[in-house]
Structures are given as structure tokens and as C-alpha cells.
C-alpha positions in Angstrom: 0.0 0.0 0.0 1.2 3.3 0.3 4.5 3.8 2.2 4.6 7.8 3.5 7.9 8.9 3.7 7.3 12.6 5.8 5.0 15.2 6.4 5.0 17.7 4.3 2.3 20.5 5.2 -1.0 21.4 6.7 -3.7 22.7 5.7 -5.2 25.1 8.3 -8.5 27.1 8.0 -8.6 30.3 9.8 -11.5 33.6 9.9 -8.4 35.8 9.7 -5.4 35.2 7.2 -4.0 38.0 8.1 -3.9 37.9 11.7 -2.6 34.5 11.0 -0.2 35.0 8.2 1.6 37.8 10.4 2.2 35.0 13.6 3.1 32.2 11.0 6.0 34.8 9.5 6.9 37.2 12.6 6.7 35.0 15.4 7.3 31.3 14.1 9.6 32.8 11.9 8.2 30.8 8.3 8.3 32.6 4.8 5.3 33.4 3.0 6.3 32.4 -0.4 3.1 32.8 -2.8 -0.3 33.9 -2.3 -3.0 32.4 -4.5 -7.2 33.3 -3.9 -7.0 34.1 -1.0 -4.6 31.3 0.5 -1.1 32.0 1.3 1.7 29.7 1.6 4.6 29.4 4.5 7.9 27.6 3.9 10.4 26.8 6.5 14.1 28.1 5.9 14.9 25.5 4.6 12.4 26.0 1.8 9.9 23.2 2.6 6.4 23.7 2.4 5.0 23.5 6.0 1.4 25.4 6.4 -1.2 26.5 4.3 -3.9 29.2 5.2 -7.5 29.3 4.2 -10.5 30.9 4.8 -13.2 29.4 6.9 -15.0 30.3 9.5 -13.6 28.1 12.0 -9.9 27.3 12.8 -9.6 24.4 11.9 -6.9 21.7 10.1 -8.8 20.6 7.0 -5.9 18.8 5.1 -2.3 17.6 5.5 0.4 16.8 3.0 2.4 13.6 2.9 5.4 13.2 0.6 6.0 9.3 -1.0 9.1 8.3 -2.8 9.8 9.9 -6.0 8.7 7.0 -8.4 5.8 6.4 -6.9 2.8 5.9 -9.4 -0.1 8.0 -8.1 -2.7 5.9 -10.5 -1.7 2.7 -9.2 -1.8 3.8 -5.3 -5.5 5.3 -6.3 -6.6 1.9 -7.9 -4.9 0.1 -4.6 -7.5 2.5 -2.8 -10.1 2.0 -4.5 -9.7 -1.7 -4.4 -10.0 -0.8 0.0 -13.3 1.1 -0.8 -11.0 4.4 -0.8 -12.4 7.0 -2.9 -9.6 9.2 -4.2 -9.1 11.7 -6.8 -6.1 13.0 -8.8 -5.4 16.9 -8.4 -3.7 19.0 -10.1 -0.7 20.8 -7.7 -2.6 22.8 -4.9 0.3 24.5 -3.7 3.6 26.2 -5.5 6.1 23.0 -4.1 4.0 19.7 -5.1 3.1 18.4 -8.3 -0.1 16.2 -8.8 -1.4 15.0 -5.8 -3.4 12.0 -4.8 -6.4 13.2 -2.3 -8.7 11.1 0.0 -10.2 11.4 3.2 -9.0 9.5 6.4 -11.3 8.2 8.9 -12.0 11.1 10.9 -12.4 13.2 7.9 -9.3 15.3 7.2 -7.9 15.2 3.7 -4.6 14.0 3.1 -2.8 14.8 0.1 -0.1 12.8 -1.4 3.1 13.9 -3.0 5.9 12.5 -4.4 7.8 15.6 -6.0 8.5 18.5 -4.3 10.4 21.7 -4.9 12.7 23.8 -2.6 11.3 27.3 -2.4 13.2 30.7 -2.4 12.4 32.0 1.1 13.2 35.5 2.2 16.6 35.6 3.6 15.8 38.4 5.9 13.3 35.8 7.8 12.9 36.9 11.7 11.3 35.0 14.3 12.1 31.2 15.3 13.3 30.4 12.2 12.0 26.2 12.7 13.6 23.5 10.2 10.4 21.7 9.4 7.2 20.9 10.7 8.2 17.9 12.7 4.0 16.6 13.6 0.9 17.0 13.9 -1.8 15.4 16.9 -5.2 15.4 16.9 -8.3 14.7 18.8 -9.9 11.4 17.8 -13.6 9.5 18.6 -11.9 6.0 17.7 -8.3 5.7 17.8 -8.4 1.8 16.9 -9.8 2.8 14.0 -7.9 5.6 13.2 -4.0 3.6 14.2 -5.4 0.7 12.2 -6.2 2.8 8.9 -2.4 5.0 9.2 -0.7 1.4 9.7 -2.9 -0.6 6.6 -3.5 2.4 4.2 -0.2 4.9 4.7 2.6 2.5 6.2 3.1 4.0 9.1 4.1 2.2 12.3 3.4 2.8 16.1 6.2 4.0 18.1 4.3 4.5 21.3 1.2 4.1 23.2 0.5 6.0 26.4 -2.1 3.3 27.9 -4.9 2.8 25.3 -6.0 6.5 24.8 -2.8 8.3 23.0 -0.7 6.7 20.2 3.0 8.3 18.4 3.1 6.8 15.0 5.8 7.1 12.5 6.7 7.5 8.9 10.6 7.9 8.9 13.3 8.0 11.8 11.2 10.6 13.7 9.7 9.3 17.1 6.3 10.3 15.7 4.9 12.6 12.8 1.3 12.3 14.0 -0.4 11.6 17.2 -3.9 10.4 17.8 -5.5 11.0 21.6 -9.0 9.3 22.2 -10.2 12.2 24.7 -14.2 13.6 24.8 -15.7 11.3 21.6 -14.5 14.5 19.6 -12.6 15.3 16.3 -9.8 18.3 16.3 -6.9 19.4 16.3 -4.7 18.9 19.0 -1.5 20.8 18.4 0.9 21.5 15.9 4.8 20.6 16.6 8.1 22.3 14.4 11.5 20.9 15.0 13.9 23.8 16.0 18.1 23.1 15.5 18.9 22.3 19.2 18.5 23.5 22.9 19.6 27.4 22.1 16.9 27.7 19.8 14.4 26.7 22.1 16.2 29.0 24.9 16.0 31.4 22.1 12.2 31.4 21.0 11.3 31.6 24.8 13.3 35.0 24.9 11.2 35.5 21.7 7.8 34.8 22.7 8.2 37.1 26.0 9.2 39.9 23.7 5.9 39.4 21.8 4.4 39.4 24.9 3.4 35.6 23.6 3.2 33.5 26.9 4.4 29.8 27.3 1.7 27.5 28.2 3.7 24.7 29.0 7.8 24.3 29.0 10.5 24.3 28.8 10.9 20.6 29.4 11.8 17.1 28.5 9.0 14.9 27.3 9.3 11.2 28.6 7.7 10.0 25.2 9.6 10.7 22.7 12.2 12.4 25.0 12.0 15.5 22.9 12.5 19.3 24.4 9.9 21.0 24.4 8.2 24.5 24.6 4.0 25.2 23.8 2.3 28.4 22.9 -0.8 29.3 21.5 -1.1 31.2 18.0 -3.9 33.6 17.5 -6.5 31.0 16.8 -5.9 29.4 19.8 -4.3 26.5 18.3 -1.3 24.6 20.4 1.9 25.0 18.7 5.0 23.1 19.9 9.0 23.7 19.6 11.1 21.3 19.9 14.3 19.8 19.3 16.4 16.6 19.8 13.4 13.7 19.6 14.1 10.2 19.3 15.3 8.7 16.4 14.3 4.9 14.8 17.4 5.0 12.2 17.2 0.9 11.6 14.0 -0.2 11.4 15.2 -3.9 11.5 17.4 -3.2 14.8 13.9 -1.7 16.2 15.1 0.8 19.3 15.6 4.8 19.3 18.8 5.9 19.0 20.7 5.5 22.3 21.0 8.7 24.5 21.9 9.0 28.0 17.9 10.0 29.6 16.5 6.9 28.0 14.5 4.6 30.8 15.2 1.5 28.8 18.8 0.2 27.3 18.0 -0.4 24.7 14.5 2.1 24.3 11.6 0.5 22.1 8.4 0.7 21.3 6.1 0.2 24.3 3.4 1.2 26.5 3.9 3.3 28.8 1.4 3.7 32.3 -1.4 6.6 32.5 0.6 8.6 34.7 3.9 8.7 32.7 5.0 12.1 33.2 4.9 15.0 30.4 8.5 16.7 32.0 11.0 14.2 32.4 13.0 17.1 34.4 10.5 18.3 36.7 7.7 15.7 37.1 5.3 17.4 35.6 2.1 16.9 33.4 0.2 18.8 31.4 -1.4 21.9 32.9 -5.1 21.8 33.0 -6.9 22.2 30.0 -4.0 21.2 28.1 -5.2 20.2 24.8 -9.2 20.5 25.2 
């Protein structure tokens, strides 16, 4: 079936582009690099696609892109669909990095878009803000995560790298610990946060310094996640959405081998794939979880 090699972009609805295209460029530090009907479109430094704004009267995340390797057949993987009882449709590019695109809708109803060519794009070499390298994953909100984990596994390839108990799952698509994260919590559909990998430690000590200048509070961080052991910092952007920076999360480099790339704050030698209890903690350095609300 399809084997989804990283995540490439999402697709984010908003009742102000504006509002959201000037936090996306001067406080997450992206580049706008086209504007098309209304929609712009945010690159990393790097020059990777990594969000795409839309109109709508709710902020929400409608669509999210997935790259496959570069001789994939797009026909083929639609008839391999189809033969799932998949509808999907072939689509011209829909943003200025992708080519055609194979589009169908996962279980809980976002659309995901699949790529297998993709452009770098000139970015503003003047960028300010945070400056991320990519947009590392995305979690949502599910009604039925067996569902959901069973359909990324069978349909896009990807495998689970964690559970915490039976209510939140880390999946992944290439060494990253995860690239998306499902949380059965309330019987309702959203999204959860948004998550950009940052170089290292003194770019997360520098975005807090960052954030406090913008008079943009932390919600939760700075801190070492137990999952995934990733550091981590969480603020909201002006929808209200979770955004998370982080840097130095587990790595799967040998799939065969099967464990996370040895580091000295791992609990098991060698770390794989488990469960872990209800009551893992969130900070690995101070005990915490997440402050109330987290997430909701």
C-alpha cells in the first residue's frame, strides 16, 4: 500500500489570514512564499512547504500533506484505494512545491494529500522570528483511535512507536519518534497541536526569549517529554491553536534493529516501542504533566 515517507504540510482554516499569516511569519519565523485566492503559503528556511492558510469560518486543520518516494505511481496507489473502498481523486498541484497529488479522506475526515515531488522554495533571507527547520508533527483529537492507528498502519505505512495506555498513540513515517499523534479524549474530532523541529537547545532558549518579547506566553515548558524524550516548549497562536517547539526527539534510524537511537535519559537500554502507564510524566526534568486544560 502506500509507504509515506514525511509530512509535508498542513492545511489550516482560519477567519483571519491575516492575523494568521503575520504570527506564522513574525513569530514562528516561516516565509510566505506565494499567495493564490485568497490562501497563502509558509515555507520553512529551509524551503519546505510547512502550512497552508485558508479561509473558513472556523480554525480548523482541514488537510495535510504527505510526501512518497519519488517514483511512486499515483494511478496505481488510487486503484490500490479503490480496491480498499477508498475513494480518491487525482489533483492538479494545490500548492507552489507539489506536483499532482493523490487526495482522499482519512477516517475522521481530514484530507490528506499525497506527493511525491517537491520543490525547494526561495524564502526571504531576511526571515525573523524562530526560524524552525520543518514541521516535525501534527496530533489530533480522535472519537476512535483503533480505527484511526489501524487505517495510518494498513493504508499509509506508518508504524506505532508508542502508546500511552490505550488513549494516546506516536506513529511514524521515517526516523522521527512520531509525525502524527492520535488522543481518544471527549468522543471528539480536532486538532490537537501543531509541533516544528527547531536546531537544538539554544533555539528553544531562544524562541522563549522571543515569545516574551511578543508578549506571547508559554503554556507549557520548557521541558523534556518522557515520550519521545523530545525538548519542548508550547504556545498558542492567535486562533488558539497549540503550537509546539522542539528539538532533539528520538530517532528509529534501523528499522530492523527496532530501538531509538541511544541517548543518555533513555528509561530503557536499549529504548523500544512500548506502552507506557497513564501517569507517565509529560516533563521528564520536573515531574510534571500537562497543565489543565492542556489540549481540550
Amino acid at each position: 500500500m502506500i509507504q509515506v515517507r514525511r509530512i509535508g504540510y498542513a492545511v489550516l482554516e482560519t477567519p483571519d489570514v491575516e492575523r494568521q499569516v503575520d504570527y506564522y511569519t513574525d513569530v514562528l519565523g516561516l516565509s510566505l512564499v506565494a499567495r493564490d485566492n485568497g490562501r497563502a503559503f509558509l515555507a520553512s528556511k529551509q524551503g519546505q512547504q510547512a502550512v497552508v492558510l485558508e479561509r473558513g469560518d472556523t480554525p480548523r486543520c482541514t488537510r495535510i500533506g504527505f510526501q512518497v518516494a519519488p517514483d511512486t505511481d499515483l494511478a496505481d496507489l488510487a486503484g490500490e484505494l479503490a480496491d480498499e473502498g477508498i475513494r480518491s481523486e487525482l489533483r492538479n498541484a494545490s500548492t507552489p512545491g507539489t506536483g499532482t497529488l493523490l487526495a482522499f479522506e482519512d477516517p475522521k475526515g481530514t484530507v490528506l494529500e499525497i506527493f511525491s515531488e517537491e520543490k525547494m522554495l526561495p524564502v526571504d533571507p531576511g526571515l525573523c522570528g524562530i526560524g524552525p527547520l520543518k514541521l516535525g508533527h501534527v496530533a489530533f483529537h480522535v472519537a476512535d483511535i483503533n480505527r484511526i492507528v489501524d487505517f495510518y498502519q494498513r493504508i499509509l505505512g506508518f508504524r506505532v512507536s508508542d502508546w500511552r495506555e490505550n488513549y494516546f498513540v506516536f506513529m511514524r513515517c521515517g526516523p522521527d519518534h512520531h509525525t502524527v499523534n492520535f488522543v481518544e479524549h471527549g468522543g471528539h474530532v480536532k486538532l490537537h497541536h501543531m509541533a516544528f523541529e527547531v536546531k537544538d537547545w539554544g533555539e528553544i532558549l531562544r524562541a522563549c526569549d522571543y515569545l516574551g518579547g511578543k508578549k506571547i506566553h508559554i503554556i507549557w515548558g520548557p521541558g523534556r517529554h518522557i515520550i519521545g524524550h523530545n525538548i519542548f516548549i508550547y504556545h498558542r497562536n492567535p486562533d488558539q491553536q497549540i503550537i509546539e517547539c522542539y528539538t532533539g526527539l528520538d530517532q528509529m534510524k534501523d528499522e530492523a534493529l527496532g530501538y531509538f537511537e541511544p541517548r543518555p535519559w533513555h528509561q530503557d537500554q536499549p529504548q523500544r516501542p512500548k506502552v507506557w502507564p497513564a501517569d507517565t510524566y509529560g516533563n521528564y526534568w520536573t515531574g510534571q504533566r500537562p497543565p489543565a486544560g492542556f489540549g481540550d
